[in-house]
N, C-alpha and C positions, 0 to 999 in steps of 0.2 A: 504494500500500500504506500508505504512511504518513499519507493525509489517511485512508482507511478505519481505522486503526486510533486516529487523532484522532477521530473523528467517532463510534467504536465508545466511544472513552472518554467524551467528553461526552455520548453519550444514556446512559452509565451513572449518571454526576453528577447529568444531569438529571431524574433517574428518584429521586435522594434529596434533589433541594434543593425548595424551595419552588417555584410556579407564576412567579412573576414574576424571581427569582434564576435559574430556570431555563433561561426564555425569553432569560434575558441572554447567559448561559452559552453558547446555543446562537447568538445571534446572533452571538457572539465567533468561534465558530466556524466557521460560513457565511464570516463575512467574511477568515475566515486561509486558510482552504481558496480560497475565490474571489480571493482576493490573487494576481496574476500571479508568478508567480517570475523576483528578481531586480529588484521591487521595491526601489528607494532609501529610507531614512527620510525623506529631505528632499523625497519625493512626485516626485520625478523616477525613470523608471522604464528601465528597459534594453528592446528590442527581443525576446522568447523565442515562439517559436512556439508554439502548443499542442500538447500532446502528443501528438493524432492526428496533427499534421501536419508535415511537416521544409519551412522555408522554400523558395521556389522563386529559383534565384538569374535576376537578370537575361538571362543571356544563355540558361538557359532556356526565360524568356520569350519571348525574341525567337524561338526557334526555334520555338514554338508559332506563333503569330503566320506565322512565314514560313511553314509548312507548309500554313496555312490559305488562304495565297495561290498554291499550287500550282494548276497546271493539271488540272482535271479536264475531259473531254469531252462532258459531260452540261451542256445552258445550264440542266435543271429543278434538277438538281444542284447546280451553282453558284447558283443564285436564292438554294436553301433555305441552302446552306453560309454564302452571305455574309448572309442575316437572321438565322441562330441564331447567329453567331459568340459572341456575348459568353458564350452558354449553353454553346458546344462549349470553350473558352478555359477557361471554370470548369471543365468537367467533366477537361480536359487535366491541367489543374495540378492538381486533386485528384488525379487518378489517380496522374500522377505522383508526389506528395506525400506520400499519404497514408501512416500507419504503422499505423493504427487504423481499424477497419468506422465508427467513430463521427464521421471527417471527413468524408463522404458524407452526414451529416446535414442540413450545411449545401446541400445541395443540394434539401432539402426544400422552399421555397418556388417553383422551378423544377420542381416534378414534378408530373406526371399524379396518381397518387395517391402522397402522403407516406408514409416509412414510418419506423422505425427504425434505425438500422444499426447499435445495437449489442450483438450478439446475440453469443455465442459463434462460430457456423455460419455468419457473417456474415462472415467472415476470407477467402474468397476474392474479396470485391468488391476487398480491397487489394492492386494490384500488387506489391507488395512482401514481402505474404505467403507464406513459404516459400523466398524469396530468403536463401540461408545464409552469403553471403558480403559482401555490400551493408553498406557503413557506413547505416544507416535514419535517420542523420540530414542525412541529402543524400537529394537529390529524386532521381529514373530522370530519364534525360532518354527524352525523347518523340521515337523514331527513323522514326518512319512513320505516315502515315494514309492508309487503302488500305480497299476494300471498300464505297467508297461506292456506297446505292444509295435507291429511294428506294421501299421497297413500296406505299408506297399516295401520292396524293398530296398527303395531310398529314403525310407522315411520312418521317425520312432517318436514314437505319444507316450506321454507318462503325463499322473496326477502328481503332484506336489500340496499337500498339507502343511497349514501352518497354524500355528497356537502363541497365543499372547500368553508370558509366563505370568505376567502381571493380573490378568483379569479372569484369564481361562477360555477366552473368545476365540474362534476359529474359523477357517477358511479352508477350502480349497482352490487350485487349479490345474487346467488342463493344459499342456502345451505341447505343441507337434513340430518337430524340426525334419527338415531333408535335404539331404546327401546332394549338392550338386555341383560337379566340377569336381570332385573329391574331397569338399567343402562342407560343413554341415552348416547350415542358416534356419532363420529362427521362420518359419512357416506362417504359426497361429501362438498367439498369446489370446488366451481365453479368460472372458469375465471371472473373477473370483465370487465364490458362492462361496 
C-alpha cells in the first residue's frame, strides 16, 4: 500500500516537473521501492523474504527432501521422481511458502507454458489461502506426497499435502509436470483444497 501510494505521489510530481527532473524523481523512486526492506545504511543488508513468500526453515527442508526419498512401487515412477527432483523441491517449498499467487511466478522459467500468477482469482494456487488461523509468516510444513502417477509417459502427477503446525489447518495439491526436451516443466499447478 505504501510503495502504491509513493509511486501514486511521484507520477503526480512527475507529471508537473520538467522531462529530465522528472525522470530523476522517478528513478528515486524505482530504487526506494526496489530497496529490500531492512536494508543497513552502511550497505550491509538483513536477511527478509519477499512478500509472497515466508522463509522455508531448515528442517523443513529436510523433510521435503526425505519425503522424496520414500518408497514408491512404480520403478517408471521412481525414474521420473528422482530426474525432476530439483523441479518437485521448488515446486514443495513454494507451495508451502507461498502467501501470495505472485510466488508461483518464479516458477515460470520451469513451465510448459508461463503464465502470471498475479491475478486476483489466482488466490487459490496459494496453500495458505483461506487458512484463518496460520501465523503466514511460517511456511505449512509438507505432511505427504501421495497420488503419484504417471498419465502419459512424459509426464508425473503427485498430490502434495500440507498442515499448519501452528493451527492444525490443511490443504492439499495436485501438480502434473512433463518431460520435454529431456527437461521436466511444470504442466499444471492446481487450486489448493
Amino acid at each position: 500500500m505504501r510503495h502504491t501510494v509513493t509511486a501514486a505521489l511521484a507520477l503526480g510530481l512527475a507529471a508537473t516537473a520538467t522531462p529530465a527532473s522528472a525522470q530523476t524523481l522517478l528513478d528515486k523512486v524505482i530504487q526506494r521501492i526496489g530497496k529490500p526492506r531492512g536494508t543497513a545504511a552502511q550497505g550491509s543488508s538483513t536477511t527478509i523474504p519477499p512478500a509472497a513468500l515466508a522463509a522455508i526453515s531448515p528442517e523443513q527442508g529436510a523433510a521435503i527432501d526425505q519425503m522424496l526419498t520414500a518408497p514408491v512401487q512404480d520403478a517408471a515412477i521412481v525414474a521420473a521422481r528422482t530426474s525432476a527432483w530439483p523441479l518437485i523441491r521448488k515446486l514443495l517449498a513454494t507451495g508451502s511458502c507461498a502467501t501470495l499467487p505472485a510466488a508461483w511466478n518464479a516458477t515460470n522459467r520451469d513451465a510448459l507454458t508461463p503464465r502470471d500468477y498475479g491475478g486476483y482469482f489466482e488466490d487459490g494456487v496459494v496453500p495458505m489461502h483461506g487458512l484463518r488461523y496460520h501465523d503466514k509468516s511460517r511456511c505449512l510444513d509438507v505432511y505427504r506426497l501421495a497420488d503419484w502417477s504417471k498419465p502419459a509417459n512424459n509426464a508425473l502427477q503427485f498430490r502434495a499435502y500440507y498442515i499448519a503446525a501452528d493451527s492444525g489447518e490443511a490443504r492439499n495439491q495436485l501438480f502434473i509436470l512433463q518431460q520435454q526436451d529431456g527437461r521436466w516443466l511444470v504442466r499444471t499447478i492446481d487450486t489448493a483444497f
